[in-house]
C-alpha positions in Angstrom: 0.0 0.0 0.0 2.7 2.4 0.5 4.7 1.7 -2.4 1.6 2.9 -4.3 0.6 6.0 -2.2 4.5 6.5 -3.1 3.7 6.1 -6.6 0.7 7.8 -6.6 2.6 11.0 -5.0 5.8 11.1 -7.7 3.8 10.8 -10.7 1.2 13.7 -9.0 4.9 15.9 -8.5 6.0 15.0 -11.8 2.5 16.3 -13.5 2.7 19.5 -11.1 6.3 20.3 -12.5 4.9 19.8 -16.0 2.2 21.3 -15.8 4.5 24.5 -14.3 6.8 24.3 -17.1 4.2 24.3 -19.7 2.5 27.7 -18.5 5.9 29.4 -18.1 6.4 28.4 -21.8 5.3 30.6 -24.9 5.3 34.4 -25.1 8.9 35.4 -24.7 7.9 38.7 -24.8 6.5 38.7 -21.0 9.4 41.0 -19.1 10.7 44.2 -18.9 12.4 45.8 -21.7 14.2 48.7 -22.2 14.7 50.9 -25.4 18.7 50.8 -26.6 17.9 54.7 -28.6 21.1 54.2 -30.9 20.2 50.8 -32.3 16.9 51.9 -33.2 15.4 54.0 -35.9 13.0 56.3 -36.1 11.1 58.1 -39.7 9.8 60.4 -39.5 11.4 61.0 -35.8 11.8 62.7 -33.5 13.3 59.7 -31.7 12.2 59.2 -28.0 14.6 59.5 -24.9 13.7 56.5 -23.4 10.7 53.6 -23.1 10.2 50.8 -20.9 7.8 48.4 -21.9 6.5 46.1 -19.3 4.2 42.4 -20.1 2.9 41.1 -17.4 0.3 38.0 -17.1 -3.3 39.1 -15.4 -6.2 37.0 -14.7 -7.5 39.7 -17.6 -4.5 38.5 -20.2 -1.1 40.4 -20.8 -1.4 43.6 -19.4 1.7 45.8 -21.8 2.6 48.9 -19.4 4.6 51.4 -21.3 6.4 54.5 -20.3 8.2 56.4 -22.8 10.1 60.2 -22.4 9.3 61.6 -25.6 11.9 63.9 -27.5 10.8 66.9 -26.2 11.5 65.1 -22.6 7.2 64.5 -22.2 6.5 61.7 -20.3 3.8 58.8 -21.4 1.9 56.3 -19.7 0.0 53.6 -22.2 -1.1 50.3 -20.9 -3.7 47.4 -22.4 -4.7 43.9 -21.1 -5.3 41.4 -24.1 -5.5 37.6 -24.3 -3.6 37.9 -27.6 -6.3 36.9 -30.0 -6.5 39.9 -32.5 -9.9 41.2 -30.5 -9.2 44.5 -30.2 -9.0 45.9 -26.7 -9.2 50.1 -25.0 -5.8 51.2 -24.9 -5.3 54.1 -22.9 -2.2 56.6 -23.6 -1.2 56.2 -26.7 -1.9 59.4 -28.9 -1.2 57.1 -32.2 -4.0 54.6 -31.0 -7.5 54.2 -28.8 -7.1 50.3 -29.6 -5.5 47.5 -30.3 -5.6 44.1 -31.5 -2.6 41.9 -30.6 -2.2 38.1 -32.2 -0.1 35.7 -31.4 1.6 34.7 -34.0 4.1 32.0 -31.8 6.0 31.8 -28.5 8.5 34.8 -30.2 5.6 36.7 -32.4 2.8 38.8 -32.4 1.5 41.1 -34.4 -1.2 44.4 -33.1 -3.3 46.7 -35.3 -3.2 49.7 -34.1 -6.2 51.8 -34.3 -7.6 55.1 -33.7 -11.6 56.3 -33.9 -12.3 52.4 -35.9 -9.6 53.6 -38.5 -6.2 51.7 -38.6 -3.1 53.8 -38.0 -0.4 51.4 -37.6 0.9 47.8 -38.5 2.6 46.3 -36.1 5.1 43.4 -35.3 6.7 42.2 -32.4 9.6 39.7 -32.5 11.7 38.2 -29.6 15.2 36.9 -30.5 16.2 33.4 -30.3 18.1 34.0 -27.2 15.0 36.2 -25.5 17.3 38.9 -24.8 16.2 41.3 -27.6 12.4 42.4 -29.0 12.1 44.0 -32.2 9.6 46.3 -33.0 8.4 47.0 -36.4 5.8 49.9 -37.2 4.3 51.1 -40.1 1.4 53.6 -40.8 0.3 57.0 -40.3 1.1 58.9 -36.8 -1.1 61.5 -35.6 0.0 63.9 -37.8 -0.5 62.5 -41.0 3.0 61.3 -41.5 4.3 58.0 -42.7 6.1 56.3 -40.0 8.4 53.4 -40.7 10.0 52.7 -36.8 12.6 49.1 -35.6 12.5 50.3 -32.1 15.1 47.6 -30.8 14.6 46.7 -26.7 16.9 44.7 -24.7 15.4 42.4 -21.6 15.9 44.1 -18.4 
């Protein structure tokens, strides 16, 4: 009888640690990252001083938190909660965008559609290096004042 309870117990442990593993797994972009200014690029600029960008797993999905110090040294607070399934969600902060849409695409992907009173303002998409210690971010579209934007913000993991 006790070599089964024994049994019983290891294979429940062994479950629990797999079952751990498997929810840490996927969406290597969950962290804190930091802008590197010099290895990005920014058309039609200016470039910003500084962001942070924060994912961080809620009951309510990834919550992104981002703070940014704009060139002219203004500071910006922009956060949304999405389960990553190209719904779009309120996204407060962000003068480009009143929504957006992120998808999944896999573990190191997603892509967002920004948008802005229903109309799309920006294509956006997110990669995470092989190694998780860098995330690209693409953009393309029109910023608030009309212009064409073409932004690879580059962020290192903090």
């Amino acid at each position: 009888m006790r070599k089964n309870v024994f049994k019983v117990s290891l294979a429940a442990c062994g479950a629990l640690v797999l079952l751990t593993a498997v929810g840490m797994a996927g969406d290597n972009w969950v962290g804190i990252w930091k802008l590197d200014v010099g290895k990005s690029k920014f058309s039609p600029g200016p470039r910003p001083r500084g962001e942070t960008l924060k994912f961080v797993v809620t009951k309510e999905g990834t919550q992104l938190i981002s703070d940014t110090i704009d060139a002219e040294g203004k500071t910006l607070h922009g956060t949304y909660a999405s389960h990553f399934d190209g719904k779009d969600v309120p996204w407060t902060g962000n003068p480009e965008a009143d929504t957006a849409s992120p998808k999944k695409i896999d573990d190191n992907n997603y892509e967002n559609t920004w948008k802005k009173d229903g109309k799309v303002t920006m294509t956006v998409k997110v990669t995470v290096s092989a190694d998780g210690k860098t995330l690209n971010v693409t953009q393309s579209g029109t910023n608030a004042k009309g212009q064409a934007v073409n932004n690879v913000a580059v962020f290192t993991r903090q």
